[in-house]
C-alpha positions in Angstrom: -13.6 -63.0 -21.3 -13.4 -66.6 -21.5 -12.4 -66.2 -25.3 -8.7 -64.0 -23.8 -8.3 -66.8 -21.9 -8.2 -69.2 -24.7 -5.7 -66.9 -27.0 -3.3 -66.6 -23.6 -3.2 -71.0 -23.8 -2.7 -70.8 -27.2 0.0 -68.4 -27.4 1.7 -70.2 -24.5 1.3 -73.7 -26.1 3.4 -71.8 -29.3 5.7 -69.9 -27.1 6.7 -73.7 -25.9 6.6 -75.3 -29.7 8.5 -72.4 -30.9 11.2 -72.8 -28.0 11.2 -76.7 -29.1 11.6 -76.2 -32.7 14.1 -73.0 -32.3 16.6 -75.4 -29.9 16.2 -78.6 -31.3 15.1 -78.2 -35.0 16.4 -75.1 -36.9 19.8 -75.7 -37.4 21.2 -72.3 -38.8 24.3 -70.8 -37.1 22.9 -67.3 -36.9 20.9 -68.5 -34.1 22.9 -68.3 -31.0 22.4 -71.1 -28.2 21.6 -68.9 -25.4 18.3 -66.9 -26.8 15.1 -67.1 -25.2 11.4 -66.3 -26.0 10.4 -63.4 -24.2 6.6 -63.0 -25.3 4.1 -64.0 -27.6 1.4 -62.1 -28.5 -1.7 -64.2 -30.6 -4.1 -61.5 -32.2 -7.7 -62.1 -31.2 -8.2 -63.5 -34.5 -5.2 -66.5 -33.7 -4.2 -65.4 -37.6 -1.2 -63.4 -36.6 1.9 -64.3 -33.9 4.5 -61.4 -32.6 7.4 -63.2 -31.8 9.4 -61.6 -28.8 13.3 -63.1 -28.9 16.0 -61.9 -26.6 20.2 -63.0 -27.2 22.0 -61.9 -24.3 25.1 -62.2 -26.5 25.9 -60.9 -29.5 26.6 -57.5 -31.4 24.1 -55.5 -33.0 25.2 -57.3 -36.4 24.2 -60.6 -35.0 20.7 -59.7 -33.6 20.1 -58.7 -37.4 21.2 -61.6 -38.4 19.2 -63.7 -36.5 16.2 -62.1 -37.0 17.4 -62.3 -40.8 17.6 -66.3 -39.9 14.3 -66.5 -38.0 12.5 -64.8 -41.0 14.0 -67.0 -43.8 13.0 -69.9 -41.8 9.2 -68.7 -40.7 7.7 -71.0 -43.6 9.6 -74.1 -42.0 8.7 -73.1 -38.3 5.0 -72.2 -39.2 5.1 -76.2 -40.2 6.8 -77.6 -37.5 4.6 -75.3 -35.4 1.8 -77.2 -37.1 2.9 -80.8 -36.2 4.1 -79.4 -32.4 0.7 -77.6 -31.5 -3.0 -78.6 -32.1 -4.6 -75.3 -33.4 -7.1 -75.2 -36.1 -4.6 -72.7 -38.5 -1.1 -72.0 -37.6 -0.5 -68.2 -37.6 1.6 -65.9 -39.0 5.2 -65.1 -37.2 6.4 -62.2 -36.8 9.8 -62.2 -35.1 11.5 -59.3 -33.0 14.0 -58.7 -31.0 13.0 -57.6 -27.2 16.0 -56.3 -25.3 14.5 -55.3 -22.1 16.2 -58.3 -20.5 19.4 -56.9 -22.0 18.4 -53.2 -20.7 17.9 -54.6 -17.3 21.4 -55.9 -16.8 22.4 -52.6 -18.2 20.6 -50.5 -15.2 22.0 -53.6 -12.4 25.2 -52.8 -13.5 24.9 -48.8 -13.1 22.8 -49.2 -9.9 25.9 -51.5 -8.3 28.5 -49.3 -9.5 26.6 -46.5 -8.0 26.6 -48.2 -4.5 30.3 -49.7 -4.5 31.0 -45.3 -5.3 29.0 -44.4 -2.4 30.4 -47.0 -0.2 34.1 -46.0 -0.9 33.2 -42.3 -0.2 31.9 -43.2 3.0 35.3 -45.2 3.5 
């Protein structure tokens, strides 16, 4: 048990450096300012990294292209990663896009235009 505990620091501590290097040292304009990193997931074996990113704005079109973006530059984050974090090897990225946050707005927006229908009946 005490080894989960060190992969959940770990993949933190990348979450962060990843969040660093993303805002402050990839400089492609495929990658919107308002993203953020939903989840990382570090395999037991700290060899392989799935990369969770969510940009609230944006068409379909442009999540591709960021992900296109994030890919091309994997070999340059994996080395910033390394000079950002202490780990013994830096693993491999995998990037994604996560659009739950996206979904929930989606369902906000339904449930309050449900209400503001049922309060204008009851009007």
């Amino acid at each position: 048990m005490a080894g989960f505990d060190r992969v959940d620091r770990q993949a933190e501590e990348i979450r962060r450096g990843l969040d660093n290097i993303l805002r402050n040292q990839v400089k492609d304009p495929r990658i919107p300012e308002v993203f953020s990193i939903t989840k990382v997931e570090l395999a037991r074996d700290l060899k392989h990294c799935k990369v969770s990113i969510s940009a609230m704005t944006g068409s379909e079109q442009e999540k591709k292209d960021l992900l296109k973006a994030l890919r091309s530059a994997s070999g340059f984050i994996r080395h910033q990663l390394g000079q950002e974090v202490i780990l013994r090897a830096i693993p491999e990225l995998a990037f994604e896009m996560d659009d739950s946050i996206e979904y929930s707005v989606h369902i906000n927006q339904l449930l309050r235009s449900i209400s503001t229908e049922d309060r204008e009946e009851k009007e």
